[in-house]
C-alpha positions as CSV (number, residue, x, y, z in Angstrom):
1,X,10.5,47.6,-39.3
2,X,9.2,45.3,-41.4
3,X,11.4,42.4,-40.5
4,X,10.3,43.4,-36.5
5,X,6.6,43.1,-37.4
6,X,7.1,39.7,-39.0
7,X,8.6,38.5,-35.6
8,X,6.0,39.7,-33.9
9,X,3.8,37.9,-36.3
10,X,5.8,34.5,-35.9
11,X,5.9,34.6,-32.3
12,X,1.9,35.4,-32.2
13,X,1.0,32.6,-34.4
14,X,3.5,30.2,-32.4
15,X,1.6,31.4,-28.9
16,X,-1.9,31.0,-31.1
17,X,-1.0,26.8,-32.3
18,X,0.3,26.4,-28.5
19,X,-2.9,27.5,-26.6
20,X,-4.9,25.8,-29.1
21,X,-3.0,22.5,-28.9
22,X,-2.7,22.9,-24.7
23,X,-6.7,24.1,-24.3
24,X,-7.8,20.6,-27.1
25,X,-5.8,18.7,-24.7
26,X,-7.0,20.4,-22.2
27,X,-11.0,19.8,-23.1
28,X,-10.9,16.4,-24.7
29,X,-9.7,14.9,-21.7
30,X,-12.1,12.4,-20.8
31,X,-12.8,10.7,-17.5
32,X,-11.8,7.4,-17.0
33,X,-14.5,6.3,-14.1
34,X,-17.2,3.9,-14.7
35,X,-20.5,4.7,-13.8
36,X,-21.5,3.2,-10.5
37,X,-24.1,0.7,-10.3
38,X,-26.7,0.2,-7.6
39,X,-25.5,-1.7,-4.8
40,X,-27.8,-5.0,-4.6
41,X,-27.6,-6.6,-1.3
42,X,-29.0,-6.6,2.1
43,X,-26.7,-7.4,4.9
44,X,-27.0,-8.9,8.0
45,X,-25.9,-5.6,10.2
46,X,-26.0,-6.6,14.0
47,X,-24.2,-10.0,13.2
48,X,-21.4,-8.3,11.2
49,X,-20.9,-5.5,13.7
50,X,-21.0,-8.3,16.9
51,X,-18.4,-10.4,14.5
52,X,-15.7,-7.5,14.4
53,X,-16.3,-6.3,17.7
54,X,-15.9,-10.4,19.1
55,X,-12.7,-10.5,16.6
56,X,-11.0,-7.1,17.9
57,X,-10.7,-8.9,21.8
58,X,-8.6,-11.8,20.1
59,X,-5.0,-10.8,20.6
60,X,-3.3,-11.9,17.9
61,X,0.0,-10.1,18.0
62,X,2.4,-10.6,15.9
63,X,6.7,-9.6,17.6
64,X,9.6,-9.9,15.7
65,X,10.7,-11.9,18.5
66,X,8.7,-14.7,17.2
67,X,8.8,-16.5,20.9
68,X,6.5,-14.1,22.2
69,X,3.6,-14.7,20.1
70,X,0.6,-16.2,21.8
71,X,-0.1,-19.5,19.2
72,X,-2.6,-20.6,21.5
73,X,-4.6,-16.7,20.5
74,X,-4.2,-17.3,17.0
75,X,-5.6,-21.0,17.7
76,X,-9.0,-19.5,19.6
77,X,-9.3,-16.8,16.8
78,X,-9.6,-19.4,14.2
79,X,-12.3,-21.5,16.1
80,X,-14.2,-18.0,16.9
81,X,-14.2,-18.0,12.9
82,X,-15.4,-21.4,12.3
83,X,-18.4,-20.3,14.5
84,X,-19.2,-17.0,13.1
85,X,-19.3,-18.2,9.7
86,X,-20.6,-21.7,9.7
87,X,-21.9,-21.6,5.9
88,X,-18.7,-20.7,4.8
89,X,-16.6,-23.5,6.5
90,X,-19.7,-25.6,5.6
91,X,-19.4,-25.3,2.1
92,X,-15.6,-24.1,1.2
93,X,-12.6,-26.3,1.6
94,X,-10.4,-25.0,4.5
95,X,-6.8,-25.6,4.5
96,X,-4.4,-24.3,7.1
97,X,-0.7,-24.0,6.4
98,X,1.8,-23.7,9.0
99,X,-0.9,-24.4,11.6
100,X,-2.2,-20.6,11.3
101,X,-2.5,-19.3,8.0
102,X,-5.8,-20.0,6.3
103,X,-6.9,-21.4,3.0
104,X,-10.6,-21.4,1.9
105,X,-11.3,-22.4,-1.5
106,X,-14.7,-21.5,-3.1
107,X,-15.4,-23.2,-6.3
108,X,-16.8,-22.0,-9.4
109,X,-18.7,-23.7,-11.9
110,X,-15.6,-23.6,-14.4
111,X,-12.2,-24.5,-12.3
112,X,-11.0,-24.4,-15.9
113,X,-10.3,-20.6,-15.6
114,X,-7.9,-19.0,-13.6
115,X,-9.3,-18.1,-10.3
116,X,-9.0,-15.2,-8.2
117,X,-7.7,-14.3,-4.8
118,X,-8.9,-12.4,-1.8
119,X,-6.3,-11.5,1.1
120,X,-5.8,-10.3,4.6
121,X,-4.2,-10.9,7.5
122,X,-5.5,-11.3,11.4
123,X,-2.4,-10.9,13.1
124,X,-2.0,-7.4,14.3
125,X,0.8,-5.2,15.6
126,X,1.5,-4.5,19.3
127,X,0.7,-1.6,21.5
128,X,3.1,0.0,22.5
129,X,4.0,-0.2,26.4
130,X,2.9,2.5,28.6
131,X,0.2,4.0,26.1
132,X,-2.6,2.1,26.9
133,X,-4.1,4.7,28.8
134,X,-3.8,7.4,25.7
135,X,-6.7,5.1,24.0
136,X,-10.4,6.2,24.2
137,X,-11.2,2.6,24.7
138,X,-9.1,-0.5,25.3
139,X,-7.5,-1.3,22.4
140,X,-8.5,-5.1,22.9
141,X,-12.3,-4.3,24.0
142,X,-13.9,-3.5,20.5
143,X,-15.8,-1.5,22.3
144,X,-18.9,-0.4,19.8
145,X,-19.8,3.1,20.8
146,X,-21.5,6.1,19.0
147,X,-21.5,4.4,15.2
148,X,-17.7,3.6,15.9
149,X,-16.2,0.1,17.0
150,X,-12.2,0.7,18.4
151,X,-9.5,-1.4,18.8
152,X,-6.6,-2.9,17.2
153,X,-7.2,-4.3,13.8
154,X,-10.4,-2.6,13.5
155,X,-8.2,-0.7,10.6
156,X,-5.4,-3.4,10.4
157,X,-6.8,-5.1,9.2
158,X,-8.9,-7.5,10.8
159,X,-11.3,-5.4,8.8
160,X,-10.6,-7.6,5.6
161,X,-10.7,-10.6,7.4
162,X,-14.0,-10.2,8.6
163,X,-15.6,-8.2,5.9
164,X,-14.3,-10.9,3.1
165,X,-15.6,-13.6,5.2
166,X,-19.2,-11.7,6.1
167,X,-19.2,-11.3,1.9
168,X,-18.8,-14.7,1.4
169,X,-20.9,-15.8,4.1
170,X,-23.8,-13.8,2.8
171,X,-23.5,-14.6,-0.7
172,X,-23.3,-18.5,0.2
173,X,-26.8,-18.4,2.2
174,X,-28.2,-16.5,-1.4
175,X,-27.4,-19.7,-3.0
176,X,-24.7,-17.7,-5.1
177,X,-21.5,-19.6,-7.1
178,X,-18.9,-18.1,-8.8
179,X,-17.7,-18.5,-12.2
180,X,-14.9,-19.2,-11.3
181,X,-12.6,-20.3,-8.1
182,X,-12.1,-18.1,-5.8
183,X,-9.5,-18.7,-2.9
184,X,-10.0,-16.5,0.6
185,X,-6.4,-16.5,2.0
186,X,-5.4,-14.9,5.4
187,X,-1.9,-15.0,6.7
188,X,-1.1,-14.4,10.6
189,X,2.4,-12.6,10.8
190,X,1.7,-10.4,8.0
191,X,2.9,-7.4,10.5
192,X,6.7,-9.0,10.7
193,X,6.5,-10.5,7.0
194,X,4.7,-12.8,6.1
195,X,7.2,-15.5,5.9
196,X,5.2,-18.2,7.7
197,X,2.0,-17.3,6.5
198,X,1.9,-15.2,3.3
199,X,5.0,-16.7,1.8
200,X,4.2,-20.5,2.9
201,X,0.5,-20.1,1.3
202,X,2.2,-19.7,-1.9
203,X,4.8,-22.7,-1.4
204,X,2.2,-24.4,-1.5
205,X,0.0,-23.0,-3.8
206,X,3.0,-22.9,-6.6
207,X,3.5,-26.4,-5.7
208,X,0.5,-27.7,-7.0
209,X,0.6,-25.2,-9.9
210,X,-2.0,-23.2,-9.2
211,X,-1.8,-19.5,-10.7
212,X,-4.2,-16.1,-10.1
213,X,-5.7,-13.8,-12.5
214,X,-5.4,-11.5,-9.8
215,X,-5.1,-11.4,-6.1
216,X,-6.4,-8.5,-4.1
217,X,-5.0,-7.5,-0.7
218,X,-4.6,-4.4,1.6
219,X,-3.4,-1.4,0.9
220,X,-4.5,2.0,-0.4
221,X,-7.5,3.2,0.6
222,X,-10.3,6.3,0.0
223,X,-8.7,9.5,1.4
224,X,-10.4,13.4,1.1
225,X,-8.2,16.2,0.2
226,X,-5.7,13.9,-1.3
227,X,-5.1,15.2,-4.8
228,X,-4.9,19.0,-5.2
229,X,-7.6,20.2,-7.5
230,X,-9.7,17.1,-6.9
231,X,-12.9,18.0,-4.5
232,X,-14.2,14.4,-4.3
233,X,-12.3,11.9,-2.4
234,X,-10.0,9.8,-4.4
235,X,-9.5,6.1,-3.7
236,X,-6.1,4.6,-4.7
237,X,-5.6,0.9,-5.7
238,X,-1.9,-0.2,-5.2
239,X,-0.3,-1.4,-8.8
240,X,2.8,-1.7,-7.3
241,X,4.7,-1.6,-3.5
242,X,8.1,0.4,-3.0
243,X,10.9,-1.9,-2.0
244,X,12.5,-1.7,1.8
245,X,16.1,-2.0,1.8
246,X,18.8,-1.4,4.4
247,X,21.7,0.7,3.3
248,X,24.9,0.8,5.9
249,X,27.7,3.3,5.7
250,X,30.9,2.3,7.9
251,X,34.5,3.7,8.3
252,X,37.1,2.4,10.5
253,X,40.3,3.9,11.6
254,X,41.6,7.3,13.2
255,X,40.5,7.2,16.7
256,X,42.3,8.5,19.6
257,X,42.3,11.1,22.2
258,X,39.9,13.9,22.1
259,X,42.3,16.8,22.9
260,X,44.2,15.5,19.2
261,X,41.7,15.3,16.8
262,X,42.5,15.1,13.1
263,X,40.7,17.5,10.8
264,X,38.2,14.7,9.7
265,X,37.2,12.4,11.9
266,X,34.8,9.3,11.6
267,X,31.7,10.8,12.6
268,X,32.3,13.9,10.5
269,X,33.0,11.6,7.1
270,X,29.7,9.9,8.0
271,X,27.4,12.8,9.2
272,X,29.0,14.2,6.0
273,X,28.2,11.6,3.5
274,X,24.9,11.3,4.9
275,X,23.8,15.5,4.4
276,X,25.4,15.0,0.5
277,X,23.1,11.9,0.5
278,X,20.0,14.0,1.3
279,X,21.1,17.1,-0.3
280,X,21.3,15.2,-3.6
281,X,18.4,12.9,-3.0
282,X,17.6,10.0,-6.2
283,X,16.5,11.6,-9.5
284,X,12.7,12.0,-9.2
285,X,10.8,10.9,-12.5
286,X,6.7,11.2,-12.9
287,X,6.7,7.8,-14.5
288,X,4.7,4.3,-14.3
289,X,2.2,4.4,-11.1
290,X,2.6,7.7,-9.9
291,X,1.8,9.2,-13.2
292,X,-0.7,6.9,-14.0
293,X,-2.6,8.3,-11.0
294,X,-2.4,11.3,-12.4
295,X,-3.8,10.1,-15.6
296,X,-6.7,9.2,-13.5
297,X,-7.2,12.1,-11.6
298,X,-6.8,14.9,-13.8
299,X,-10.1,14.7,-15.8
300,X,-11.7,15.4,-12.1
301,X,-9.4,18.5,-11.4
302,X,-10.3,21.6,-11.6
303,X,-9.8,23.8,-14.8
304,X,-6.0,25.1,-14.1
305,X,-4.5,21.7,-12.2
306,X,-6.5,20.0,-15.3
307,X,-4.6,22.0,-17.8
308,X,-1.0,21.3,-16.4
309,X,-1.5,17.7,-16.2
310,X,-3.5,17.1,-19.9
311,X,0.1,18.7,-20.9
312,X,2.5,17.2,-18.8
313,X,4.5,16.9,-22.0
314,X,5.3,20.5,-21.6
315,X,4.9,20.9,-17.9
316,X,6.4,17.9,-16.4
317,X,9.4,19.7,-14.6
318,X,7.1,22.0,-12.9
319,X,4.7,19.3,-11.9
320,X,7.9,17.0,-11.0
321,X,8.9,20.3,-8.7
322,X,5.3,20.8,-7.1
323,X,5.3,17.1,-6.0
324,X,8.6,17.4,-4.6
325,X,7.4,19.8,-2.2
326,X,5.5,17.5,0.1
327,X,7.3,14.1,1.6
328,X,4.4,12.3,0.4
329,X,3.8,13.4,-3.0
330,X,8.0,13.3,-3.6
331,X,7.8,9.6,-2.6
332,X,5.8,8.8,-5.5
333,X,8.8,9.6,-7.6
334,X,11.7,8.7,-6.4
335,X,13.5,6.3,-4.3
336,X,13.9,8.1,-1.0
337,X,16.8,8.1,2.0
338,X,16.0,7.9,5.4
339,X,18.5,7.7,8.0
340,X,17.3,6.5,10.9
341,X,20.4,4.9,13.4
342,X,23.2,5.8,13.7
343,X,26.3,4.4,16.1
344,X,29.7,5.8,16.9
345,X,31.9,6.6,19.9
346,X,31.7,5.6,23.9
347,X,33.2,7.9,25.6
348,X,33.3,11.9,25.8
349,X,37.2,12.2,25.3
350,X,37.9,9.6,22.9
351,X,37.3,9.3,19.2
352,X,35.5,6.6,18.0
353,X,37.6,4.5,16.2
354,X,34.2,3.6,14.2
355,X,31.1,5.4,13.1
356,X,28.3,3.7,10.8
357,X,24.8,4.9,10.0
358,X,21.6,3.0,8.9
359,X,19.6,4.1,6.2
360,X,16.2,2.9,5.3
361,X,15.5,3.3,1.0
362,X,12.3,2.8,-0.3
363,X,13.0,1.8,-3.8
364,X,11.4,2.8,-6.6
365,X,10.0,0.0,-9.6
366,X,12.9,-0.2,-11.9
367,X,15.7,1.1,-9.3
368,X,17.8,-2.4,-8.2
369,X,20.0,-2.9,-5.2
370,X,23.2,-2.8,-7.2
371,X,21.9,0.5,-8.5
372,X,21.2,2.0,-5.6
373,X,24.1,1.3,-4.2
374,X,26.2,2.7,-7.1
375,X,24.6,5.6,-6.6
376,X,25.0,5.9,-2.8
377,X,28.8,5.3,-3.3
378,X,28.8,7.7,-6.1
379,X,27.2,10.3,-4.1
380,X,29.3,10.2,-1.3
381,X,32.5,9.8,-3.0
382,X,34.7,8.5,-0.3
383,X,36.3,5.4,-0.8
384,X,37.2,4.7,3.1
385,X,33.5,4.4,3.9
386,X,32.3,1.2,3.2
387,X,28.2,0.6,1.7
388,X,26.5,-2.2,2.3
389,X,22.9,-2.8,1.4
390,X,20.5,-5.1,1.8
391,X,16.6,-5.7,1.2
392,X,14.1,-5.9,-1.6
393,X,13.2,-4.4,-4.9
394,X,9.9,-2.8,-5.9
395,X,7.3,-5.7,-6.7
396,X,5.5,-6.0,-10.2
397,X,3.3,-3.3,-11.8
398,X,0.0,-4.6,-12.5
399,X,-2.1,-3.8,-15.1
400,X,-4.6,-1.3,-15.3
401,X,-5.9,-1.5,-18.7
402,X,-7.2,-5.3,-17.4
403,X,-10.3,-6.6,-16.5
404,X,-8.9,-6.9,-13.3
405,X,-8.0,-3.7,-12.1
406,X,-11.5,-2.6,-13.6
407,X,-13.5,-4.8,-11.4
408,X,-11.9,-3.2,-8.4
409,X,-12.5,0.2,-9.7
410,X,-16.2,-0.7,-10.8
411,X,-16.7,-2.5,-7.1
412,X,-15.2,0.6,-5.5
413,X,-17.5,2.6,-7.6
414,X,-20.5,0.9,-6.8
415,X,-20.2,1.7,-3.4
416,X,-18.5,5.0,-2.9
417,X,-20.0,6.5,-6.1
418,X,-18.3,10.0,-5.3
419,X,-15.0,8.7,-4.6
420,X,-12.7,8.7,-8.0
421,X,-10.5,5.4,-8.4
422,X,-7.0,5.6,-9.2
423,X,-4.0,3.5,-9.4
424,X,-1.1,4.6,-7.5
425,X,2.3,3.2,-6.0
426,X,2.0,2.2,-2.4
427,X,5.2,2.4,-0.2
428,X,4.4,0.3,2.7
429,X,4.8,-2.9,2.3
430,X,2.2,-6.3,2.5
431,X,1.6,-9.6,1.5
432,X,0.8,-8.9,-2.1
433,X,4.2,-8.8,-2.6
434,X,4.3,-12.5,-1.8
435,X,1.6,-13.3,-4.5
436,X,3.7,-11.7,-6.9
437,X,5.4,-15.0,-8.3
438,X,1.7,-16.7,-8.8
439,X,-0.5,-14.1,-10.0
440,X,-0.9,-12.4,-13.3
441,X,-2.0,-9.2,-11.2
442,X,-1.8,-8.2,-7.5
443,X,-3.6,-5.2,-6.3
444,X,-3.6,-3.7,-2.7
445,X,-6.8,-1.4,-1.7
446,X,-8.9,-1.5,2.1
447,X,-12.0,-0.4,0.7
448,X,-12.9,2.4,3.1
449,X,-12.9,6.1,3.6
450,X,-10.2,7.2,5.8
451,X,-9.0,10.8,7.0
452,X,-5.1,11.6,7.2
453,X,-5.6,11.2,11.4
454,X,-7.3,7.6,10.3
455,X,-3.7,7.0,8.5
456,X,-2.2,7.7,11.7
457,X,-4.3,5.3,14.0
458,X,-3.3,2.0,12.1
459,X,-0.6,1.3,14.1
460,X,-0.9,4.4,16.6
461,X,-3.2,4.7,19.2
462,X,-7.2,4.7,19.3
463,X,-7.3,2.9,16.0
464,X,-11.0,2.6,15.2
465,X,-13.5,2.9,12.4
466,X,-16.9,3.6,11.7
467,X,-19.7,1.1,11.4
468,X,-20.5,2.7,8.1
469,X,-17.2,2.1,6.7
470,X,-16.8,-1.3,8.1
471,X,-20.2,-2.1,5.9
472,X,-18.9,-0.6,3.1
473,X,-15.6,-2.8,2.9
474,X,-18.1,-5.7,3.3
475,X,-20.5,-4.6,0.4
476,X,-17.1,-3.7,-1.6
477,X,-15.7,-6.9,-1.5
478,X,-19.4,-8.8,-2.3
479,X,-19.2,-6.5,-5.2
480,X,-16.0,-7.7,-6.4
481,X,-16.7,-11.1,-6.1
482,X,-20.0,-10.3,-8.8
483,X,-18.3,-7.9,-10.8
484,X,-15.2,-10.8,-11.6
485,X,-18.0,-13.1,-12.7
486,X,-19.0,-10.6,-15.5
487,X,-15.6,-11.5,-17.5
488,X,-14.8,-14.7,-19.1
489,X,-11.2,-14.7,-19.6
490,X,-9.1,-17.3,-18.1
């Protein structure tokens, strides 16, 4: 009896020293937003809506078959820019490389520090035949209806184009100089690469040694409902981008006739190797951005979310399960398998005498080719298919204890002072990636508030966005220009 009752008392105190370690976590944890500060500026609305909507009806579309692209577009959007913003080609240097990508640099009153970068892109993805008449309004028009202007771009982002150079053009005619340089840089085949533009503006840039404290370009943007347990809209600034690599599985051999078939044939070893591929799936791990979002967002959550996460320590598998539940929120932590082509056979009576599949892998940061291709091999565990992959690793994680990554939070802040900031791990892919090898830091946030059908629209059909928005991303990005001249480190 007596030894019962001191279990009982063990097992009590135990339960007592884990709810009071789990609810100090729990209570103690503190926000990490910044208080918002009053956005100072007046802009210049009916210009800055006329720009985009002008800027839309350029059709600078970028195909993989790079003979089809309309140069002489990309030549009339760039002298439709020198017009629109004459202060800023007044009073910045202008450098194009590769006849289309642009250069503007602003400079400070101390080139001695390490400047800063702002990026975009104007070239924009095509529509796709036959669906023009799905769109509300042509998708070249920028038509400005209702508080909305449409057409392709307007999300995709002829939207940072536009709204960095209506920053900079505003802040030029207020007489205003940065502390340091700051370079504007817009590539024009971001959509198939960047190789020309993106990739080329850094050639050159390395050549002459020039390096960035931070570079910020497209990406993640302000989306409701995003986080479960958060009510406010949560904005997510990309630390890091996924890799894209191409994985294909082949096997040769065993054909024949139909009517003879052996018990495993080529597209059975393939369509098998590809279910244990999904079936087993890449080990997910809450780790570096997606759990630093988390670590963001769970002072905002509501009591129970807020407990899991301030002990993740204890309740990681579950939390690893829950985001495992949702294509999205799985994505975050793990490199994921997509097949999406796959080729075998010609005729109905004959067996292919060759099968192969192509997988698309978004690797995660810290997962390299050769690794994931041990692990495909490993997981399929047939030695007559052969694996070959090929693509790029994850870029960089930035830093988010910087100065940098704080003045996009703080900018962000100042102008959607609901919206909670958070790093995260974007798995598209941009131009940042590009930036990687001459900047301390490259970030990737579109600084506007988007729904999930917004998402959709960037390269779908009526892609379009509000005029409140649009002069959001513009007071955003004169904000982060300001809020990088409060630091001094070079």
């Amino acid at each position: 009896m007596k030894k019962s009752r001191l279990f009982l008392v063990i097992i009590a105190s135990l339960l007592l020293v884990f709810t009071m370690v789990t609810m100090f976590n729990t209570l103690t944890l503190k926000s990490l937003q910044p208080t918002p500060k009053h956005f100072n500026g007046t802009l210049k609305e009916d210009h800055a809506i006329n720009t985009l909507s002008k800027a839309i009806q350029f059709k600078t579309i970028s195909y993989q078959d790079r003979s089809k692209m309309d140069l002489k577009e990309f030549d009339r959007f760039i002298s439709f820019l020198e017009q629109s913003f004459p202060v800023v080609h007044e009073e910045l240097e202008l450098e194009m490389v590769n006849g289309h990508a642009l250069v503007y640099k602003w400079k400070g009153s101390d080139s001695s520090r390490l400047p800063i970068g702002l990026t975009s892109h104007y070239d924009v993805v095509p529509v796709l035949e036959g669906t023009e008449k799905n769109w509300e309004h042509p998708p070249f028009s920028g038509t400005v209806k209702d508080g909305v202007i449409w057409g392709r771009g307007t999300l995709d982002d002829k939207i940072g184009v536009i709204g960095i150079l209506e920053a900079a053009e505003h802040l030029l005619k207020e007489g205003y100089q940065p502390g340091r340089d700051i370079y504007l840089m817009f590539g024009h085949d971001e959509e198939i690469g960047g190789d020309e533009g993106a990739a080329s503006i850094v050639n050159t840039l390395n050549e002459r040694g020039i390096k960035f404290d931070f570079v910020l370009d497209e990406g993640g943007a302000i989306v409701e409902n995003m986080v479960p347990g958060v009510d406010q809209p949560v904005g997510v600034v990309g630390i890091s981008e996924k890799g894209s690599a191409t994985a294909e599985l082949t096997i040769e051999g065993s054909g024949g006739h139909s009517s003879q078939p052996k018990s495993s044939t080529n597209i059975g070893r393939i369509s098998a190797a590809i279910a244990k591929l999904e079936k087993t799936q890449f080990p997910a791990d809450l780790q570096g951005p997606g759990e630093d979002l988390f670590e963001f967002v769970a002072p905002e959550m509501s009591f129970g979310m807020k407990y899991v996460f301030a002990n993740k320590f204890i309740f990681e598998p579950v939390i690893e399960k829950i985001l495992l539940g949702q294509p999205a929120s799985a994505a975050l932590i793990r490199t994921t398998i997509a097949p999406t082509i796959f080729h075998a056979g010609e005729q109905y009576n004959a067996l292919p005498e060759k099968a192969s599949v192509i997988i698309n892998l978004r690797l995660m940061p810290g997962d390299s080719l050769e690794e994931v291709k041990d692990y495909i091999e490993k997981t399929i565990d047939d030695n007559e298919i052969k694996v070959t992959i090929e693509g790029s690793e994850a870029s960089g994680v930035s830093s988010i204890d910087s100065w940098h990554f704080k003045t996009i939070q703080q900018s962000a802040r100042n102008v959607y002072d609901e919206a909670i900031i958070a790093p995260y791990l974007m798995f598209a892919g941009s131009d940042a990636k590009h930036y990687d090898s001459i900047s301390e830091n490259t970030y990737r946030f579109l600084p506007v508030q988007l729904t999930s059908e917004d998402l959709n629209r960037m390269h779908g059909t009526n892609e379009h966005i509000s005029i409140e928005n649009y002069l959001n991303a513009i007071s955003f990005y004169m904000e982060v220009i300001r809020e990088s001249n409060q630091y001094s480190e070079s």
